[in-house]
gemmi code that builds the backbone of each chain (N, CA, C; Angstrom):
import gemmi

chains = {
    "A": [
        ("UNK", (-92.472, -81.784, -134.221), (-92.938, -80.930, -133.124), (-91.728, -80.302, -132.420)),
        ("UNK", (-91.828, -79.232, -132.175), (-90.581, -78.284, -131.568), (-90.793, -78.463, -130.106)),
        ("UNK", (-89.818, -78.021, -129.507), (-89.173, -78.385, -128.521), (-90.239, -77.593, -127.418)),
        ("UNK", (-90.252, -76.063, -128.064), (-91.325, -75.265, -127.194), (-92.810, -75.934, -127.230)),
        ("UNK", (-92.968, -76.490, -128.462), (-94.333, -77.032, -128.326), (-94.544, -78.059, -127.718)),
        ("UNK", (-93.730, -79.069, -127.643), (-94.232, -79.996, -126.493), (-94.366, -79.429, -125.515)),
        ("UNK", (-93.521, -78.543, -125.034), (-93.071, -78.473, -123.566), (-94.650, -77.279, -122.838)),
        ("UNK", (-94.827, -76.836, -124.090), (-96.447, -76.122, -123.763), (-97.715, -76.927, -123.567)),
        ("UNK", (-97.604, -78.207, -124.350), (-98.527, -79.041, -124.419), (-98.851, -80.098, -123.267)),
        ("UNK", (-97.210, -80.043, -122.817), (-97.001, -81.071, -121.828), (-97.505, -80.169, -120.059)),
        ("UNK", (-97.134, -78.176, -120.172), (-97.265, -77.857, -118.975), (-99.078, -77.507, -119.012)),
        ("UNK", (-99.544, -77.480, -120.454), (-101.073, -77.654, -120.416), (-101.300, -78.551, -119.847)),
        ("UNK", (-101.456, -79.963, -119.964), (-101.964, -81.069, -119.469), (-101.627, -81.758, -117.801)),
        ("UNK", (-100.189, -80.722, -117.514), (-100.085, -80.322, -116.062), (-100.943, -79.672, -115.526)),
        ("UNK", (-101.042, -78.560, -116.307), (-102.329, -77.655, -115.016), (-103.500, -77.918, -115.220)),
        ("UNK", (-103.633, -78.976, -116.386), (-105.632, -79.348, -116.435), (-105.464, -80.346, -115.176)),
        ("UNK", (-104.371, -81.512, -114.863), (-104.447, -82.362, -114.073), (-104.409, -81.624, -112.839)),
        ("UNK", (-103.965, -80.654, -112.225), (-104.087, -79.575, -110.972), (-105.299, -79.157, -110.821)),
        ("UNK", (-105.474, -78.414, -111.753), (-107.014, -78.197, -112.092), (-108.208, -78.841, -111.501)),
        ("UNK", (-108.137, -80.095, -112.414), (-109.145, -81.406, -111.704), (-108.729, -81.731, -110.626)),
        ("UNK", (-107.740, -81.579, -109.656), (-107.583, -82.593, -108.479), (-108.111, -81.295, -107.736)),
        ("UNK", (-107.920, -79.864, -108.066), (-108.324, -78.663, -107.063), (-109.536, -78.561, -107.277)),
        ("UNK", (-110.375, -78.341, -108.494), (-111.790, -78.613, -108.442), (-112.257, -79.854, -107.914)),
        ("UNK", (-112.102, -80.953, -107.425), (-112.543, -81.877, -106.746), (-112.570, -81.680, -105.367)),
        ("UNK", (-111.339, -81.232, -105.226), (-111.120, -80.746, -103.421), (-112.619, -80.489, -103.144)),
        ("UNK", (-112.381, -78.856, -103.621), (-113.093, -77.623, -103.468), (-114.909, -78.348, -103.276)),
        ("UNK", (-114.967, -79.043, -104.743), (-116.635, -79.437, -104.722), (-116.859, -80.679, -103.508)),
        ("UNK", (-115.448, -80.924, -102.898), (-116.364, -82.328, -102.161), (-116.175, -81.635, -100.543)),
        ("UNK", (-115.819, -79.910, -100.572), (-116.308, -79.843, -99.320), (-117.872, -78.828, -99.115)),
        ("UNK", (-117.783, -78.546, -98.152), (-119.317, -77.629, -97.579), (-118.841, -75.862, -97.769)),
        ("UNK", (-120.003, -75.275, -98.036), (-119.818, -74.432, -98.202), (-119.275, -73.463, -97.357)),
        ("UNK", (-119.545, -74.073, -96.010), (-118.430, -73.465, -94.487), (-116.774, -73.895, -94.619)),
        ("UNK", (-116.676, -74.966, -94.989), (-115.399, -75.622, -94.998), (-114.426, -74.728, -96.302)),
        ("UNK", (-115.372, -74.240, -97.173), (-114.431, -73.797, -98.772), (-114.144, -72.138, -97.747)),
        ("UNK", (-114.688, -71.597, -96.794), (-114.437, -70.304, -96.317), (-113.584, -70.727, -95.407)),
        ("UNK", (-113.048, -71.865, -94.907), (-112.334, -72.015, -93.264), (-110.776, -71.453, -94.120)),
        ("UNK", (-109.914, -70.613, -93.350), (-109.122, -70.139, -93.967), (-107.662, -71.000, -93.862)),
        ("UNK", (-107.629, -71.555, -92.992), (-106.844, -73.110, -92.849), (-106.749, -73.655, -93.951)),
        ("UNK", (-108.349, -74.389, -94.018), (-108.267, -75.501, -95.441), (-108.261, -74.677, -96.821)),
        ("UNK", (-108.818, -73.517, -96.498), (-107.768, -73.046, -98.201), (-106.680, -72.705, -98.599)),
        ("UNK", (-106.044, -72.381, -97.239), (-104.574, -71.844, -97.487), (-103.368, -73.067, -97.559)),
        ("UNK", (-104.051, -74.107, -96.808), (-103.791, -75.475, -97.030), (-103.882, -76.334, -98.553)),
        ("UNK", (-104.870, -76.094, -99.365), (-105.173, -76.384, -100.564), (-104.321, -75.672, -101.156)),
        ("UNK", (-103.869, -74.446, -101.459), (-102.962, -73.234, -102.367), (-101.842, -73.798, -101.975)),
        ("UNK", (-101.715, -74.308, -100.576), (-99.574, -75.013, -100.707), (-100.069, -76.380, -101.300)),
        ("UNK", (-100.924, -77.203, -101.551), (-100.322, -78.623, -101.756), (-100.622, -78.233, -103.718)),
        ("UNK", (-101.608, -77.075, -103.778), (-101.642, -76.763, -105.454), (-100.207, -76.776, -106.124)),
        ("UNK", (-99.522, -75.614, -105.342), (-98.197, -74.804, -105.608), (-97.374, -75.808, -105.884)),
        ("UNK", (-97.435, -76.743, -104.570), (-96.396, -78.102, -104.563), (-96.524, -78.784, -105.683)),
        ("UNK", (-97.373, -79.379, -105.947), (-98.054, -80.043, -106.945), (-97.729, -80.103, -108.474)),
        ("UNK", (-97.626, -78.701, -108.672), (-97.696, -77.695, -109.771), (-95.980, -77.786, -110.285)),
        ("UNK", (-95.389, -77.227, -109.119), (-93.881, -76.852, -109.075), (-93.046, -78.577, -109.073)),
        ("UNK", (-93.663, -79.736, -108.448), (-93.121, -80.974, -108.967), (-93.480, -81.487, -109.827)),
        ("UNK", (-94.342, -81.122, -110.682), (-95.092, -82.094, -111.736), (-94.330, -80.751, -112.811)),
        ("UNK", (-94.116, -80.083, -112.949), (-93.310, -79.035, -113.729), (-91.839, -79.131, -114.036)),
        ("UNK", (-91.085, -79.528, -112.839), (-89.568, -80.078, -113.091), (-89.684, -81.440, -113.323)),
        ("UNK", (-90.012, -82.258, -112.741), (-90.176, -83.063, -113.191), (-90.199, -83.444, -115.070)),
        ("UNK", (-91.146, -82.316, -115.291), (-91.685, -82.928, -116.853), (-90.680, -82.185, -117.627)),
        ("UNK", (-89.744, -80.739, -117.089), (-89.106, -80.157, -117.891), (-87.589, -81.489, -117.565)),
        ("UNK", (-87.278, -81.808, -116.788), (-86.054, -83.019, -116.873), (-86.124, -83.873, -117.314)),
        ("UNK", (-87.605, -84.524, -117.947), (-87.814, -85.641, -118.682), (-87.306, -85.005, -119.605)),
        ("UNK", (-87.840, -84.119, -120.569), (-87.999, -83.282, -121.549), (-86.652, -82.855, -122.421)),
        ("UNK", (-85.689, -82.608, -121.059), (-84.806, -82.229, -121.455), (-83.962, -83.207, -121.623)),
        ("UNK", (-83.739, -84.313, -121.063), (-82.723, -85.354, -121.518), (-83.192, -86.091, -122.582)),
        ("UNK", (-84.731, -86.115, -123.061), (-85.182, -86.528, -123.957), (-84.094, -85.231, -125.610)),
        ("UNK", (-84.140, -83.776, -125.302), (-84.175, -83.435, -126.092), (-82.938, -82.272, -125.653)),
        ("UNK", (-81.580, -83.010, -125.499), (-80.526, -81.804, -124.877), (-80.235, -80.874, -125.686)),
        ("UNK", (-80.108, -80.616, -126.955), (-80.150, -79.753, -127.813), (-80.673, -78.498, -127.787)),
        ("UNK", (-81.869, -78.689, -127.947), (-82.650, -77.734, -127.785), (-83.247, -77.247, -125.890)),
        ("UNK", (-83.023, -77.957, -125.217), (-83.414, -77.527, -124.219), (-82.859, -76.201, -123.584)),
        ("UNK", (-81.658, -75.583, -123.906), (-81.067, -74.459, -123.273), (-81.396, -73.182, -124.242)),
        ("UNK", (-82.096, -73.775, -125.550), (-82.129, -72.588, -126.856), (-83.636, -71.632, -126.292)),
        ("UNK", (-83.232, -70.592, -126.002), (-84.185, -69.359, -125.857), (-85.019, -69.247, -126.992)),
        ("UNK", (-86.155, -68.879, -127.001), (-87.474, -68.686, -127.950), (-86.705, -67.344, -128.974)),
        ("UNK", (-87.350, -68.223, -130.294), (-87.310, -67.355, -131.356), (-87.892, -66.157, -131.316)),
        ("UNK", (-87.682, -65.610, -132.561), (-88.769, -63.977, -132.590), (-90.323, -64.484, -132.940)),
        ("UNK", (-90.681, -65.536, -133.622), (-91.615, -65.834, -133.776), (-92.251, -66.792, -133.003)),
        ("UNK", (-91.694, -67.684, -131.622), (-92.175, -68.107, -130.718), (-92.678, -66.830, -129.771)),
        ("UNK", (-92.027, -65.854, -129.752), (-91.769, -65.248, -128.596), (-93.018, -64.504, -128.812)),
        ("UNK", (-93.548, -63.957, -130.775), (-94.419, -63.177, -130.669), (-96.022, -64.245, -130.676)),
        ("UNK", (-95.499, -65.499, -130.167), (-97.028, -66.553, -129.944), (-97.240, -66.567, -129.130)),
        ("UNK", (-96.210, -66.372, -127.688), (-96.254, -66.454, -126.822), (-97.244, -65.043, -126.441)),
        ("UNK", (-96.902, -63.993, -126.794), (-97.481, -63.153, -126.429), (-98.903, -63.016, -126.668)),
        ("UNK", (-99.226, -63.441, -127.695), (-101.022, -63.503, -128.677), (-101.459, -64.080, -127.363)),
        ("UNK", (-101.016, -65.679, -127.084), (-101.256, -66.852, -126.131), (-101.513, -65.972, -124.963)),
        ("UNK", (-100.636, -65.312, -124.568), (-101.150, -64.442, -123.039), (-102.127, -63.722, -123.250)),
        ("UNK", (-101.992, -62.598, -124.013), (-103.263, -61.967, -124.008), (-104.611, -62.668, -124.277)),
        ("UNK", (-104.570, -63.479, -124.986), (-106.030, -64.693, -124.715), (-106.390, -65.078, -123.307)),
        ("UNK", (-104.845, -65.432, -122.230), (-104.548, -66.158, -121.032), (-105.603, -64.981, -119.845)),
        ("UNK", (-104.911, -63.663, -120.631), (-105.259, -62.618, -119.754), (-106.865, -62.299, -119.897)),
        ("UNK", (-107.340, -62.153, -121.054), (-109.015, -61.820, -121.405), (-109.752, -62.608, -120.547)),
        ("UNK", (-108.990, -64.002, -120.416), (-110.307, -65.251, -119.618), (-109.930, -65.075, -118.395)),
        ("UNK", (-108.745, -64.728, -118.151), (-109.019, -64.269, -116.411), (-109.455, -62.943, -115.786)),
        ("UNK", (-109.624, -61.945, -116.964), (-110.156, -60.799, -116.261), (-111.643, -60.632, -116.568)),
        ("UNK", (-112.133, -62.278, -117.683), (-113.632, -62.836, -117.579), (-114.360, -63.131, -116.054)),
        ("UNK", (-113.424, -63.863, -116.216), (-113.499, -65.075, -114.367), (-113.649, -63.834, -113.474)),
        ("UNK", (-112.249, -62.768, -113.221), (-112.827, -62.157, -111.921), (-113.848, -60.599, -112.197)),
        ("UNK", (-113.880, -60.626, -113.207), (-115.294, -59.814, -113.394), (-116.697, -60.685, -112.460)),
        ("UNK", (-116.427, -61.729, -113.019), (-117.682, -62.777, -112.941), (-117.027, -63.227, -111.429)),
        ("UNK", (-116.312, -63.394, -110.760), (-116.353, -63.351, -109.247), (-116.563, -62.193, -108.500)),
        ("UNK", (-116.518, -61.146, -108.562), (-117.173, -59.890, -108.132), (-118.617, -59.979, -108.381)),
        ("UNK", (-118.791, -60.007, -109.494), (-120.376, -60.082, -109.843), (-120.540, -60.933, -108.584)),
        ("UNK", (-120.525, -62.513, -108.856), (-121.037, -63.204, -107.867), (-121.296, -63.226, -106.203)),
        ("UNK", (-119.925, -62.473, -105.940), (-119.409, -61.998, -104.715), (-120.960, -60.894, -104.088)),
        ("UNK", (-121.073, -60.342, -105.152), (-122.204, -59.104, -105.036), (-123.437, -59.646, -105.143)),
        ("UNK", (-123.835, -60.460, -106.260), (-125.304, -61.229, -105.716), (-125.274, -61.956, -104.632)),
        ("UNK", (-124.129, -62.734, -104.098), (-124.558, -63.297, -102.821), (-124.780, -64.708, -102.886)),
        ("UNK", (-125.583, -65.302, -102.086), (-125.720, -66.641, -101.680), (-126.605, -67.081, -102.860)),
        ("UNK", (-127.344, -65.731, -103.292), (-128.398, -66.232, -104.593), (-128.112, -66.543, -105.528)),
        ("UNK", (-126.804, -66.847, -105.901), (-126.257, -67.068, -106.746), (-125.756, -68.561, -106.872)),
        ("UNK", (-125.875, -69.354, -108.547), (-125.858, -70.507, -107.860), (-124.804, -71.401, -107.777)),
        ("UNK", (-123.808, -70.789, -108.213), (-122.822, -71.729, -108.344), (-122.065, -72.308, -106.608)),
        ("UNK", (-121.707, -73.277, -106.146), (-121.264, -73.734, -104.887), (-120.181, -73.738, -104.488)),
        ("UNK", (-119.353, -72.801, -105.469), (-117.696, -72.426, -104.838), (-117.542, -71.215, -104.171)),
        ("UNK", (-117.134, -71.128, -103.318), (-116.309, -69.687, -102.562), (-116.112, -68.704, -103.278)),
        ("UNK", (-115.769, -67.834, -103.511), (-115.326, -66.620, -104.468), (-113.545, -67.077, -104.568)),
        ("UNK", (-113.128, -67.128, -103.593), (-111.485, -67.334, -103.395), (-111.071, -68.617, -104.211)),
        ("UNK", (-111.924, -69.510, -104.204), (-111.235, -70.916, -104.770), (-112.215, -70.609, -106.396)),
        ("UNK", (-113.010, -69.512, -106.864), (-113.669, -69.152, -107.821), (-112.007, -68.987, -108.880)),
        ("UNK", (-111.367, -67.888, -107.781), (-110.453, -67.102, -108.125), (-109.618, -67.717, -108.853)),
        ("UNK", (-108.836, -68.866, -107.793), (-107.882, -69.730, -107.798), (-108.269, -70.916, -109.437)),
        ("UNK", (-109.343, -71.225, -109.717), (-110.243, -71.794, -110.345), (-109.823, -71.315, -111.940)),
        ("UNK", (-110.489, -69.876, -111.773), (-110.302, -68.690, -113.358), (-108.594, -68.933, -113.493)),
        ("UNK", (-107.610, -68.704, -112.678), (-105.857, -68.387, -112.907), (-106.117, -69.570, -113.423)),
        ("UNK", (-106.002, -70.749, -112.637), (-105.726, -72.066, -113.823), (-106.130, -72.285, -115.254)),
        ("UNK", (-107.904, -72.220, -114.913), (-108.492, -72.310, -116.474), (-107.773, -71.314, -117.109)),
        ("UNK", (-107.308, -69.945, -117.080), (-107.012, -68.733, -118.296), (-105.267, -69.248, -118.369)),
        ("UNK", (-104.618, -70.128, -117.588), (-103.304, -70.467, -117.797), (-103.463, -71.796, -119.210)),
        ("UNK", (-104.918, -73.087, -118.629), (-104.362, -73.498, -119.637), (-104.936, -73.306, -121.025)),
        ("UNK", (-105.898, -72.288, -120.827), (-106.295, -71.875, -122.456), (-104.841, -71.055, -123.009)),
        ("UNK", (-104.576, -70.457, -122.259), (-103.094, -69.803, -122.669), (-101.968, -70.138, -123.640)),
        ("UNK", (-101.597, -72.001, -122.543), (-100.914, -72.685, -123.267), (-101.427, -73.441, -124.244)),
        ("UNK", (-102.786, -73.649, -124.678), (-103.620, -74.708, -125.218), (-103.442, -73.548, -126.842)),
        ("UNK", (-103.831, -72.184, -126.473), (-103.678, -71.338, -127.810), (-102.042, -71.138, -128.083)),
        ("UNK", (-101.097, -71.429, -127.303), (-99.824, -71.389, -127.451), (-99.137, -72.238, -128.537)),
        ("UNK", (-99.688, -73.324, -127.854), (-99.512, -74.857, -128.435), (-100.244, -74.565, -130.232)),
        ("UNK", (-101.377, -74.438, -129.633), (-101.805, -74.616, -131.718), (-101.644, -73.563, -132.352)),
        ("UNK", (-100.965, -72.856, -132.051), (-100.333, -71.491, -132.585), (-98.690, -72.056, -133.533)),
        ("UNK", (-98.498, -72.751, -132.117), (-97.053, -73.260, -132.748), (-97.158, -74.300, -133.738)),
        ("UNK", (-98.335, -74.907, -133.745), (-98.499, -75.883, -134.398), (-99.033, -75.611, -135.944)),
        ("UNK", (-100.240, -74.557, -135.743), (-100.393, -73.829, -137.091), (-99.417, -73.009, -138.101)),
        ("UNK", (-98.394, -72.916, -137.404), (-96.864, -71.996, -137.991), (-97.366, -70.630, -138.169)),
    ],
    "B": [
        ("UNK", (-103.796, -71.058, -142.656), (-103.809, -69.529, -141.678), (-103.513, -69.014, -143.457)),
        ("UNK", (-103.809, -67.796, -143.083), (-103.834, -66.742, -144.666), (-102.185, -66.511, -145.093)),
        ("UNK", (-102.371, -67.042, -146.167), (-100.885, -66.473, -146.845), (-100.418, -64.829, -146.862)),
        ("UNK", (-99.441, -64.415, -145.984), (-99.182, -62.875, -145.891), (-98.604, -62.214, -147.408)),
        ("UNK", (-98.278, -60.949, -147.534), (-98.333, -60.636, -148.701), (-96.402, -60.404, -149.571)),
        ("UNK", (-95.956, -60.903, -148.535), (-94.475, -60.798, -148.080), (-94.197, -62.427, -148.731)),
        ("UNK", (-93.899, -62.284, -150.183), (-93.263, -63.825, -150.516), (-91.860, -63.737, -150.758)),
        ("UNK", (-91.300, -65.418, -150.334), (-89.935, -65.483, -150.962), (-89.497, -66.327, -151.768)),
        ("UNK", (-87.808, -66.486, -152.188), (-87.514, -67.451, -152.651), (-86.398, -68.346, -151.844)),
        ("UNK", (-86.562, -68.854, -150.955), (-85.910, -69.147, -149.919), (-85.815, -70.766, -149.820)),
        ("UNK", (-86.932, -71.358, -150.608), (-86.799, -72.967, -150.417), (-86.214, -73.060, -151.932)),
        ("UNK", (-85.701, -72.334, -152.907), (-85.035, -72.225, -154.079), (-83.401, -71.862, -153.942)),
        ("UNK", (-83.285, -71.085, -153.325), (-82.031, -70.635, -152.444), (-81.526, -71.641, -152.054)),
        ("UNK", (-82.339, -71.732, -151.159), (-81.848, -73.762, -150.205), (-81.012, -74.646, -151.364)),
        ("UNK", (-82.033, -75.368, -151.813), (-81.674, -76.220, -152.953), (-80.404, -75.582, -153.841)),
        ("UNK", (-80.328, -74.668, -154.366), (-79.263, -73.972, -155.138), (-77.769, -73.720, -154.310)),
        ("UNK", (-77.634, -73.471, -153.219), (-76.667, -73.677, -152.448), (-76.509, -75.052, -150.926)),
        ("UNK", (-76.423, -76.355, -152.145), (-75.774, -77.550, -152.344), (-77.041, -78.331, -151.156)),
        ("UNK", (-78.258, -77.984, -151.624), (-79.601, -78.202, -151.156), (-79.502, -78.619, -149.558)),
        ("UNK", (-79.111, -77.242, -149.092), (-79.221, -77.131, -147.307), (-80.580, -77.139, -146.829)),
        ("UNK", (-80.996, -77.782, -145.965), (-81.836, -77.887, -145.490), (-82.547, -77.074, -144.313)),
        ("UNK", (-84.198, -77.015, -144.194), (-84.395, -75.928, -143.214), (-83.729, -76.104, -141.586)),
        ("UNK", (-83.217, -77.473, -141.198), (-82.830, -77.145, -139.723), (-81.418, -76.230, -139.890)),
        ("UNK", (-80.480, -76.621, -141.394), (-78.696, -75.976, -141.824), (-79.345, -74.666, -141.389)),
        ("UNK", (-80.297, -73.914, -142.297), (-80.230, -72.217, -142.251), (-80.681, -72.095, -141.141)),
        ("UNK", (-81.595, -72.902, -139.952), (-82.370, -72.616, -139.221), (-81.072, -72.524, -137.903)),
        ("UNK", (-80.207, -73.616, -138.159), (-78.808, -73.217, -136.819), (-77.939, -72.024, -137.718)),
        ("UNK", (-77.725, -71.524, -138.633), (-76.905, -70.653, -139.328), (-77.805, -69.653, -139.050)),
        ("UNK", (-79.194, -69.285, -138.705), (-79.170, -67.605, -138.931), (-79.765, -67.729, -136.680)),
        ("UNK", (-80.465, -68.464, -136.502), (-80.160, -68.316, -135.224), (-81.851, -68.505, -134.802)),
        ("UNK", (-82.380, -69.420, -135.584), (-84.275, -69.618, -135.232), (-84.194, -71.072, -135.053)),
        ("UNK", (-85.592, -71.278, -135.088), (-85.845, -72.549, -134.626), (-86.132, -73.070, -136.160)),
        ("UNK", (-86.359, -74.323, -137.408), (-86.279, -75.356, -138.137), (-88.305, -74.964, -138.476)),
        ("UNK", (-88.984, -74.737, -137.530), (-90.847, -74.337, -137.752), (-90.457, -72.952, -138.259)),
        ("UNK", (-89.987, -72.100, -137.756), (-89.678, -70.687, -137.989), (-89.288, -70.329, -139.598)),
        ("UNK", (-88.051, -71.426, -140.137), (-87.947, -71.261, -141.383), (-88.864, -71.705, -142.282)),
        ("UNK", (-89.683, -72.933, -141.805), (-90.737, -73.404, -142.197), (-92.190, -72.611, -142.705)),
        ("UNK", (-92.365, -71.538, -141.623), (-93.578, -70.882, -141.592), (-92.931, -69.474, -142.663)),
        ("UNK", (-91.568, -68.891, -142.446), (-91.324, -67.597, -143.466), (-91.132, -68.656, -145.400)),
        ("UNK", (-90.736, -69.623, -145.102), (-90.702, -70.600, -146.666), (-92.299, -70.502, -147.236)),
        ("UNK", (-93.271, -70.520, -146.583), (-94.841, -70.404, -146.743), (-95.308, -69.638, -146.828)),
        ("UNK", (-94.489, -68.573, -146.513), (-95.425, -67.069, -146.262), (-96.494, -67.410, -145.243)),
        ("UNK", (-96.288, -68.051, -144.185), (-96.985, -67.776, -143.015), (-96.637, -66.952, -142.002)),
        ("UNK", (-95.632, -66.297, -142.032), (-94.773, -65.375, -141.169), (-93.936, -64.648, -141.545)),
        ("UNK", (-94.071, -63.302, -141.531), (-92.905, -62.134, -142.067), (-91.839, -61.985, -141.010)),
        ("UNK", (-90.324, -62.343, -141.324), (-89.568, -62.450, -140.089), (-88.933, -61.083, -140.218)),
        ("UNK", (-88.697, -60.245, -139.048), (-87.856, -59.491, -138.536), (-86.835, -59.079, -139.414)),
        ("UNK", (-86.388, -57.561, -139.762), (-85.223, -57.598, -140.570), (-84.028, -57.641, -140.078)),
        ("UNK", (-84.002, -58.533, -138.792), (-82.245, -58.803, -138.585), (-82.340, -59.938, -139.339)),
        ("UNK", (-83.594, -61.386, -138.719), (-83.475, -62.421, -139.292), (-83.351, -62.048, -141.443)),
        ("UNK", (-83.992, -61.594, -141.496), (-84.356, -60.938, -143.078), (-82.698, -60.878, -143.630)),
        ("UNK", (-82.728, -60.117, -142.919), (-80.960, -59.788, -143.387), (-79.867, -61.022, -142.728)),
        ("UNK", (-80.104, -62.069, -142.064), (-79.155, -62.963, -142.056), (-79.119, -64.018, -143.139)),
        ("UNK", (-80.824, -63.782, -143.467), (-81.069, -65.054, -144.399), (-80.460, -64.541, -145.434)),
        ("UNK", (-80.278, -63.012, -146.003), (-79.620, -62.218, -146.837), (-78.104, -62.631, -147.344)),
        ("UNK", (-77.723, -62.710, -146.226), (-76.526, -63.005, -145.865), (-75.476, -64.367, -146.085)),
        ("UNK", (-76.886, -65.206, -146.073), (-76.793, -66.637, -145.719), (-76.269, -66.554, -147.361)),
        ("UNK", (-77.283, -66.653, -148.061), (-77.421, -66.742, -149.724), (-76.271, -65.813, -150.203)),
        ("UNK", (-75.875, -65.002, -150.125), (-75.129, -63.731, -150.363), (-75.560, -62.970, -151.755)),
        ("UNK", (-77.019, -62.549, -151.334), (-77.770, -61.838, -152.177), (-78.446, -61.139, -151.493)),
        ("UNK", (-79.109, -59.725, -152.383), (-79.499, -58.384, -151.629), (-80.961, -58.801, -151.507)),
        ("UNK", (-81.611, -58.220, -150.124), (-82.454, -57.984, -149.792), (-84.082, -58.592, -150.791)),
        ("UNK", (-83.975, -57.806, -151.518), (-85.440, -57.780, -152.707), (-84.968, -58.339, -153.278)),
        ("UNK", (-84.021, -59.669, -153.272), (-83.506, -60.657, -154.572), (-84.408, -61.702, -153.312)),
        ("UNK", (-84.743, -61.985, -152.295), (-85.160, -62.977, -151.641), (-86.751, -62.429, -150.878)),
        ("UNK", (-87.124, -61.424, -150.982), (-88.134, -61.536, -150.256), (-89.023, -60.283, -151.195)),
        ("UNK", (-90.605, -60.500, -151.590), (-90.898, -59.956, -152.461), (-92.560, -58.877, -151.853)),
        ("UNK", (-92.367, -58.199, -152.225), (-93.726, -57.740, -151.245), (-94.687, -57.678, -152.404)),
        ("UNK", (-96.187, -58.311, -152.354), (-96.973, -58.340, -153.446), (-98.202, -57.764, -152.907)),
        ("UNK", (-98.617, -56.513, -153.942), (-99.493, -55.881, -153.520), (-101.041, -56.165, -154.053)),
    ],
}
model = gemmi.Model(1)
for chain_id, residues in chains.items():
    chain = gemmi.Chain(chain_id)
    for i, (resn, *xyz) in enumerate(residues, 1):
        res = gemmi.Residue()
        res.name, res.seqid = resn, gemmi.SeqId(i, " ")
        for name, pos in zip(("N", "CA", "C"), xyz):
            atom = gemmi.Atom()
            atom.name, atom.element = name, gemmi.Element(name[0])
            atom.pos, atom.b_iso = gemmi.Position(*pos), 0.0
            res.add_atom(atom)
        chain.add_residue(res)
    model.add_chain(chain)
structure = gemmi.Structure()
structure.add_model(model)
structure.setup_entities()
């Protein structure tokens, strides 16, 4: 396993664990509380935090595990997986905020019990880690 | 994944000059060890700088290492 591929596999399973701790927030409050602009702007710094220590963190394990390769810049053929990987990253998030507008526009009749904003916040993660998840078995398929 | 139509002789090469291995060419032309892996398979048509280092590597022309089959 290459060096880029762990390190995709490893920042996947970072942002599914963000993921789940921000979708938990979100579902264990009231539907007044997911609009108070405090507690969401409050939720987006401890995400960020979260995100940004569980990220160095895993790239300094990573790298003393693997000093060699840790400073080597992506090949021509990582670089063109990387790109496939985004544009997948990008399709599911311009799914999500299609589908938060929509929702935004039906209204309360609609049934899902998240905010539109933490909808938002919700789609960036999920389309980040399908991103790295098609990154990863990209690299893995050769 | 589908075999592309771009074959070589590159894991023959290897072996014939004193059987270097894919990480030797993979620090000699400047990729990653999967990279030489996936153009040895014809799972990936590499770039003609890489094309031409691997050229280089062997010190043989172009269409002596990489074959396009129609």
């Amino acid at each position: 396993m290459s060096y880029t591929q762990k390190s995709r596999l490893l920042e996947m399973v970072i942002t599914l664990i963000v993921l789940f701790n921000y979708m938990q927030s979100v579902l264990s409050m009231t539907p007044q509380a997911q609009m108070d602009v405090t507690l969401a702007s409050g939720l987006l710094i401890s995400l960020a935090i979260q995100t940004v220590a569980m990220l160095i963190v895993m790239h300094i394990i990573l790298a003393a595990f693997n000093a060699k390769y840790a400073n080597q810049a992506k090949d021509e053929r990582e670089q063109s997986i990387a790109l496939k990987a985004k544009s997948v990253s990008l399709y599911i998030l311009q799914i999500g905020v299609v589908h938060t507008v929509f929702s935004m526009l039906i209204g309360p009749q609609y049934g899902l019990p998240i905010s539109p904003l933490h909808q938002l916040v919700i789609v960036a993660l999920l389309s980040d880690v399908i991103g790295k998840g098609v990154e990863a078995w990209l690299l893995y398929r050769g | 994944m589908a075999k592309l139509p771009i074959t070589n002789t590159i894991r023959a090469l290897r072996f014939e000059h004193g059987e270097m291995t894919q990480q030797q060419l993979a620090e000699i032309v400047g990729v990653t060890r999967q990279t030489i892996a996936a153009i040895e398979a014809a799972r990936y048509s590499p770039s003609l700088e890489v094309a031409f280092k691997i050229a280089i590597v062997f010190g043989q022309p172009l269409e002596k290492i990489f074959q396009y089959n129609r």
